[in-house]
C-alpha positions in Angstrom: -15.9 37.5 -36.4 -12.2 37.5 -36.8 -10.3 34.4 -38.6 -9.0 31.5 -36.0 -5.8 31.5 -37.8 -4.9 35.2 -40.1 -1.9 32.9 -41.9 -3.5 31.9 -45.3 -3.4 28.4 -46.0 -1.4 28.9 -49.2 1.8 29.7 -46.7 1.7 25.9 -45.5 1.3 24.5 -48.7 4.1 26.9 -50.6 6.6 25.6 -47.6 5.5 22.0 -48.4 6.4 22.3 -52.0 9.6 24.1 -51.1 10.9 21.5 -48.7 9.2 18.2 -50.1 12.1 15.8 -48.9 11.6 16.7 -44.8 10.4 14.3 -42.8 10.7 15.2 -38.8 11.4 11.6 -37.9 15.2 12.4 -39.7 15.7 15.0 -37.2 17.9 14.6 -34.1 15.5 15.0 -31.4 14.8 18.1 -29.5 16.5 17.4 -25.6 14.8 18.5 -22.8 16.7 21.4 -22.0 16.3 23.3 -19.9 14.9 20.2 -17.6 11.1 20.8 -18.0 10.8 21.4 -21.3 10.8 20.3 -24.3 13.9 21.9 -25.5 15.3 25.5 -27.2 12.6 27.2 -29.4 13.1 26.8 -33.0 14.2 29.6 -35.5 11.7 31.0 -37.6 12.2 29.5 -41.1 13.1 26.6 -39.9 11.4 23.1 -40.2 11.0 22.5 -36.3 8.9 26.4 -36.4 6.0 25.0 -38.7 5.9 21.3 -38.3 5.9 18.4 -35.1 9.5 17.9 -34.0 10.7 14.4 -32.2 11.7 15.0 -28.9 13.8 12.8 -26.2 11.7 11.9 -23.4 9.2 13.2 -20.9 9.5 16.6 -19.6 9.4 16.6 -15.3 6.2 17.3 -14.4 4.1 16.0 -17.4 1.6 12.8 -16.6 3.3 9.7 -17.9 2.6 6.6 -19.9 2.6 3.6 -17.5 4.0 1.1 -19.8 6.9 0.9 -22.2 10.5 0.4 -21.9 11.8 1.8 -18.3 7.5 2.0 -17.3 8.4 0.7 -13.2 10.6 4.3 -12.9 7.4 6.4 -14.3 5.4 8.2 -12.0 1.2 8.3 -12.0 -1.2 5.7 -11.6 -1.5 2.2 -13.7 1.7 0.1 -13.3 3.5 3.3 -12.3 5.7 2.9 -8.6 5.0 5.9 -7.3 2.2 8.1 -6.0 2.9 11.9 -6.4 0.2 13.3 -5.3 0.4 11.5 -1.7 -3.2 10.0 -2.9 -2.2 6.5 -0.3 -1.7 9.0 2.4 -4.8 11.4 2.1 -7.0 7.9 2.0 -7.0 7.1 6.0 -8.8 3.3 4.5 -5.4 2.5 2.8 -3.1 3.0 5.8 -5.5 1.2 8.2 -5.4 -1.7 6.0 -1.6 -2.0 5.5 -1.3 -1.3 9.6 -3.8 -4.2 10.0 -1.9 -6.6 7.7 1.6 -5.8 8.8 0.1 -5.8 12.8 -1.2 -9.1 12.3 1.7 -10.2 10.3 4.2 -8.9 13.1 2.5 -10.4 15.9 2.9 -14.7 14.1 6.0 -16.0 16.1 8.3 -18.2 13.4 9.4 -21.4 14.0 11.9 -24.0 12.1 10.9 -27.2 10.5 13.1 -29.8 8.9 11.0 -32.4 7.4 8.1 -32.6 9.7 9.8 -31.7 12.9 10.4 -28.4 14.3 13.6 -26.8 15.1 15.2 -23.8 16.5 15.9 -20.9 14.2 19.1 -18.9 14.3 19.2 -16.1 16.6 18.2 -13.5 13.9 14.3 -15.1 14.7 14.9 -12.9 17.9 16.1 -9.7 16.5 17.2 -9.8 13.0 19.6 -6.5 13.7 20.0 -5.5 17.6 20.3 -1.1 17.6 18.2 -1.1 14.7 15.1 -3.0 15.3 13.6 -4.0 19.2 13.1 -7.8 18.4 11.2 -9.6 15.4 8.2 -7.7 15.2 9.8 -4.3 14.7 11.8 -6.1 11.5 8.5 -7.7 10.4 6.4 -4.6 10.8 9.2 -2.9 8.5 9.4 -5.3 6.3 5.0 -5.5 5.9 5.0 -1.6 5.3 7.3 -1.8 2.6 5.6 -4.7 1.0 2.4 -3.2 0.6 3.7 0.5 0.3 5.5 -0.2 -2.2 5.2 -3.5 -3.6 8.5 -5.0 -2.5 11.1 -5.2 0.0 14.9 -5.4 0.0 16.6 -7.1 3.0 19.8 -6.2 2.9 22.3 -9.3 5.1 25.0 -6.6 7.5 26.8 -10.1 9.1 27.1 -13.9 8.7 27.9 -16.8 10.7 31.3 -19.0 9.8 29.0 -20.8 7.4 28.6 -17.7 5.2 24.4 -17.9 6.1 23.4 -14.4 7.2 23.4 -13.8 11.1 22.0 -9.7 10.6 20.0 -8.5 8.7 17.6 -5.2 7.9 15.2 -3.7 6.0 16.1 -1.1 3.2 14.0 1.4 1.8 12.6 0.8 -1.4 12.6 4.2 -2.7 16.4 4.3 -2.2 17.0 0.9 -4.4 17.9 0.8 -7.8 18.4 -2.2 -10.2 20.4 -2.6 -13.2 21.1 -5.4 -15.2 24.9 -6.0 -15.9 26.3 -6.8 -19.8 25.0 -10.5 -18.5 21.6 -9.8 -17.6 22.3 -10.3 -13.8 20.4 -8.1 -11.3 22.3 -5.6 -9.5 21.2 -3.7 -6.7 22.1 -0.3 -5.5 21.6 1.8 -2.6 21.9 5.5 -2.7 24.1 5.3 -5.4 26.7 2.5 -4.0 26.1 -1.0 -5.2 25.6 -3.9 -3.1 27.1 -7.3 -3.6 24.0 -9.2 -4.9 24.2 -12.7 -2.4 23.7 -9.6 0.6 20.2 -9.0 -0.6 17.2 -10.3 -0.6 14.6 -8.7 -2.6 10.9 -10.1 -2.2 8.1 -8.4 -4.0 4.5 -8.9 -3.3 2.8 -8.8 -6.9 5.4 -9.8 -9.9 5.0 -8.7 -13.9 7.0 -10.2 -16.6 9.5 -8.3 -17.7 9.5 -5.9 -14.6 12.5 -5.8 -12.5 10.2 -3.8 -9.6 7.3 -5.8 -7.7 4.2 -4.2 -7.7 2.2 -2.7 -5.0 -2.3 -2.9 -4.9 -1.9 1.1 -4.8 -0.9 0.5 -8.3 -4.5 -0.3 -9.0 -6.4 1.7 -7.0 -5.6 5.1 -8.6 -9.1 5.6 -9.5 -10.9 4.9 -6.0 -7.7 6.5 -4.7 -8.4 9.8 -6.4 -12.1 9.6 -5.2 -11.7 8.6 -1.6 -9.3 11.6 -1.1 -11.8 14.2 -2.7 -14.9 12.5 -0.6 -12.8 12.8 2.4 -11.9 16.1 2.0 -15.7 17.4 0.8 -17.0 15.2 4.5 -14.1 17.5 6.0 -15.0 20.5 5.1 -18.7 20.0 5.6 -17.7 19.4 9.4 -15.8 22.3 9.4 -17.4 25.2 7.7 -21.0 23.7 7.6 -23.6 22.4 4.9 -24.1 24.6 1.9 -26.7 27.0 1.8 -28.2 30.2 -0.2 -28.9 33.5 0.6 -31.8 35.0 -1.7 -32.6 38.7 -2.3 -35.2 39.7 -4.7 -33.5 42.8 -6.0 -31.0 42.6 -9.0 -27.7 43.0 -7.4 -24.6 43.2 -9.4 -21.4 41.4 -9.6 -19.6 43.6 -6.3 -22.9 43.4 -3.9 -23.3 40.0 -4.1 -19.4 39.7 -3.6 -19.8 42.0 -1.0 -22.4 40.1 0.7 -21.1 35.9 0.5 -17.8 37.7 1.9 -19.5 39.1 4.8 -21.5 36.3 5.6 -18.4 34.2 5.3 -16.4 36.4 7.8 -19.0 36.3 10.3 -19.2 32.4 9.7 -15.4 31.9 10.5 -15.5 33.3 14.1 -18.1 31.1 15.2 -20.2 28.9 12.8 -22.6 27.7 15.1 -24.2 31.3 16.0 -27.6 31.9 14.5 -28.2 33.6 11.2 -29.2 37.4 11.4 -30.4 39.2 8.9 -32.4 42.2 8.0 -33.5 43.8 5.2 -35.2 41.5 2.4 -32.2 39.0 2.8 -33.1 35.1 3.4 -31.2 32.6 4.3 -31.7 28.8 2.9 -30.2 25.8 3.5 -29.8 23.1 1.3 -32.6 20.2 2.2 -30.0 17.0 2.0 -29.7 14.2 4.8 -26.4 13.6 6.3 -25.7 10.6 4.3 -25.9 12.6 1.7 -24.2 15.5 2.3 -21.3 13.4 2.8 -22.0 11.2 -0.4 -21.6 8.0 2.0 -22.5 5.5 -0.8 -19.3 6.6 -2.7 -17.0 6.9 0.2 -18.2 3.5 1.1 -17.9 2.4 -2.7 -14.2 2.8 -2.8 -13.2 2.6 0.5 -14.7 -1.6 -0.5 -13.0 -1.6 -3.3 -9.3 -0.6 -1.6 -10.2 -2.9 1.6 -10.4 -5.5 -1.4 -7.2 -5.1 -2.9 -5.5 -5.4 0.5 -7.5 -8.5 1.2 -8.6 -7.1 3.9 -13.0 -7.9 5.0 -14.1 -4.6 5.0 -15.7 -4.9 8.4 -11.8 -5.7 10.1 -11.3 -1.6 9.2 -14.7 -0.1 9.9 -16.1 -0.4 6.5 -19.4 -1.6 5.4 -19.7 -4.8 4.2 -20.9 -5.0 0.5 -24.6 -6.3 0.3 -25.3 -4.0 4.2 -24.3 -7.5 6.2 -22.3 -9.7 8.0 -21.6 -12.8 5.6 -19.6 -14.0 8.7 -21.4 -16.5 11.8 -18.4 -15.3 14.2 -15.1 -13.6 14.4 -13.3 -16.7 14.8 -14.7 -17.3 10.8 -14.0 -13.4 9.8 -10.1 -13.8 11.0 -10.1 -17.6 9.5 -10.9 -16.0 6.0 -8.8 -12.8 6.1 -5.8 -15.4 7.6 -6.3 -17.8 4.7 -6.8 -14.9 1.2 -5.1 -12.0 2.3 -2.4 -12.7 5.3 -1.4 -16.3 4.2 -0.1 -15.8 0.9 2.2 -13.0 1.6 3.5 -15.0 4.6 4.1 -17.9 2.7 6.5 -15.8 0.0 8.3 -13.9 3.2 8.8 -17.3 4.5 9.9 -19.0 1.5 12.4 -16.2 0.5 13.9 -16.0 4.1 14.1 -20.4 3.9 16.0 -19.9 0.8 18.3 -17.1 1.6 19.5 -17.7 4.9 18.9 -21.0 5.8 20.7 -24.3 4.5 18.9 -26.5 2.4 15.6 -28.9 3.6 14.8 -26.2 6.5 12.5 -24.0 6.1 10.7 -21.1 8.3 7.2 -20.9 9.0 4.7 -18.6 10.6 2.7 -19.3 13.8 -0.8 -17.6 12.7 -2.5 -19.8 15.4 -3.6 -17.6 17.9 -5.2 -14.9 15.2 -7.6 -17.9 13.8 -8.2 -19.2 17.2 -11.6 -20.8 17.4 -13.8 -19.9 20.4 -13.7 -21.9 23.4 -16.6 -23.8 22.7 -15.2 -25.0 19.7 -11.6 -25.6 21.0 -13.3 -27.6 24.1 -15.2 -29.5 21.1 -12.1 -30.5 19.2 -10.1 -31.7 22.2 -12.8 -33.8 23.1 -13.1 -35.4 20.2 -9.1 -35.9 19.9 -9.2 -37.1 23.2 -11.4 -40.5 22.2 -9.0 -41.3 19.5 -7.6 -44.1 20.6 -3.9 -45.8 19.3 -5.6 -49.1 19.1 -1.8 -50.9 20.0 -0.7 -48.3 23.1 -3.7 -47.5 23.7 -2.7 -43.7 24.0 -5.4 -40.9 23.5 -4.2 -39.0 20.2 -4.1 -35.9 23.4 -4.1 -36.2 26.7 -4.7 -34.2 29.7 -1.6 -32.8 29.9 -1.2 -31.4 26.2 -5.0 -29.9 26.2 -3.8 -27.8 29.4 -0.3 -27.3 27.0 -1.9 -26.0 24.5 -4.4 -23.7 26.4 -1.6 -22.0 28.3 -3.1 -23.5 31.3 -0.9 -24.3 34.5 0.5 -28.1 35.1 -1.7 -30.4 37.3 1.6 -32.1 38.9 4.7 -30.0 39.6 7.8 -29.5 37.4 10.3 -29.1 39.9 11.5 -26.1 41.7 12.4 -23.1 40.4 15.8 -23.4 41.5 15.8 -27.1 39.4 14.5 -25.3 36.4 16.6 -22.6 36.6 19.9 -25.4 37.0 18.6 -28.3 34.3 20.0 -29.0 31.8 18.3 -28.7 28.5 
């Protein structure tokens, strides 16, 4: 059995001896060119041919290290910003959860308070940028994706009012931002290359790490069940599409090409119409693999991480067609399901939203707020239940009802029980 290595040992140790003062941590480092490599070859003889050589950086392609100085530009899983190989994509469980948050998100109205009274907002509550977006939702839903896409979102002001607060506004996308501290340690954003004066943008990130100038996105966590979900989804697809696995069993001793020859054929016929019986002749049988189809489709798994991805979104697995964990429905009702997906996955990134928009383009002491009331709407039992009981509160000095008649109908969209006025007077009042 030949040698792994025909250099005798002797050669490395005479070389040692000969150069005793080299140390490859004194050498310049090799730099990766061409890009992708990790740099020129070294001449024979020299110490970079028989001994590790520093080199600058990463060479494009290679898997990264997550963390370290620059780690929110690496690519690859951990606290890396981006996904390569389109794993959030392939997943259908991740987009159905973003659409769900950002759908739900969209479709709160937001109002003004100052204090404890409500006010109007500026006309950018409407349609933060008319030609670009179709009115609040269309913003909102833009501004969701990129939140939980990507971690963050950059608004990015495009007009102001006389008072210098912003009066347009839009979304950028993430993946064109960049941010660089200048010689003071200020944030400075650019897009595409061009920078933008800082007080035009607002830059909100859903999960924050010390240090990191990027916000971070629960896809950043998931590159395990990620990874998973996307094989299992693609093993249940091609089960559906070529058929469960199966043998086919001859007792003679075939060699390499007639077996070969003979999965081919059966293969070929297979292709132009799976369903067709199996004929065969000869000593040839045919087997098919005895598994259920929960099995075959290895539903546990799937299930496994498609819980585990519905939990990083917040999301209750049932809301996207997932299983919920223990086989059952922890929840009495919907109204209770919506209530708990409202109040630990939906509210917390509408309060930041909210609070970052109050700050940035909004005077001090007024604030915005979303409307979630009609998602966590209890049933009408319930609602008739509650107004009842608000209804016997009594002011004890007025002698007022803490509701009346007239705000229960209010506040179930019902129609007036004494008119308004005409149109014509509605139309001509005064506000």
């Amino acid at each position: 059995m030949p040698a792994v290595s025909e250099r005798p040992r002797s050669l490395f140790l005479d070389r040692a001896r000969e150069s005793p003062q080299i140390d490859p941590r004194d050498h310049v480092p090799n730099l990766n060119d061409p890009v992708g490599t990790v740099g020129p070859n070294a001449e024979v003889g020299s110490p970079a041919s028989w001994h590790a050589e520093p080199w600058a950086g990463w060479p494009v392609g290679w898997d990264t290290p997550p963390m370290g100085p620059g780690w929110e530009e690496w690519s690859g899983f951990g606290y890396g910003r981006q996904d390569p190989s389109g794993y959030a994509q392939r997943v259908s469980t991740v987009s159905t959860c973003i659409d769900l948050n950002t759908s739900q998100l969209a479709s709160f109205p937001v109002y003004g308070v100052t204090d404890n009274d409500t006010e109007a907002l500026p006309s950018w509550s409407i349609n933060p940028q008319p030609g670009v977006y179709a009115d609040w939702s269309d913003f909102c839903l833009a501004l969701g994706n990129e939140m939980y896409s990507t971690g963050e979102a950059f608004i990015w002001s495009t007009s102001r009012y006389s008072n210098l607060y912003p009066a347009t506004f839009m979304v950028l996308p993430s993946v064109q931002m960049e941010i660089k501290p200048d010689e003071f340690g200020v944030y400075q954003y650019f897009h595409d290359g061009d920078q933008l004066r800082r007080s035009d943008v607002l830059h909100i990130r859903y999960q924050v790490m010390a240090g990191s100038l990027r916000g971070i996105t629960p896809l950043q966590w998931l590159g395990r069940h990620l990874v998973s979900a996307a094989a299992l989804e693609q093993y249940a697809t091609n089960i559906a599409l070529h058929g469960v696995q199966a043998l086919l069993k001859n007792p003679a001793n075939l060699n390499t090409l007639q077996r070969e020859d003979a999965k081919r054929s059966w293969m070929n016929a297979r292709a132009g119409n799976p369903a067709a019986p199996a004929v065969l002749s000869g000593q040839w049988e045919y087997e098919q693999l005895t598994l259920s189809p929960k099995d075959m489709a290895m539903l546990d798994l799937k299930t496994f991480d498609e819980q585990h991805i519905a939990a990083a979104f917040r999301v209750p697995p049932f809301l996207v067609g997932v299983e919920q964990p223990g086989g059952s429905l922890v929840y009495q009702n919907v109204g209770a399901l919506t209530d708990h997906h409202w109040r630990v996955g939906l509210r917390p990134v509408a309060k930041k939203i909210a609070t970052a928009l109050s700050n940035w383009a909004l005077p001090g002491g007024h604030r915005v707020e979303f409307n979630r009331d009609e998602y966590i709407r209890p049933g009408p039992g319930e609602r008739a239940q509650y107004y009842s009981v608000m209804a016997n509160i009594v002011d004890p000095v007025t002698g007022e009802p803490a509701m009346t008649v007239e705000e229960i109908r209010i506040a179930e969209r019902l129609l007036p029980t004494r008119p308004r006025g005409t149109p014509s007077e509605l139309i001509g009042a005064n506000p």
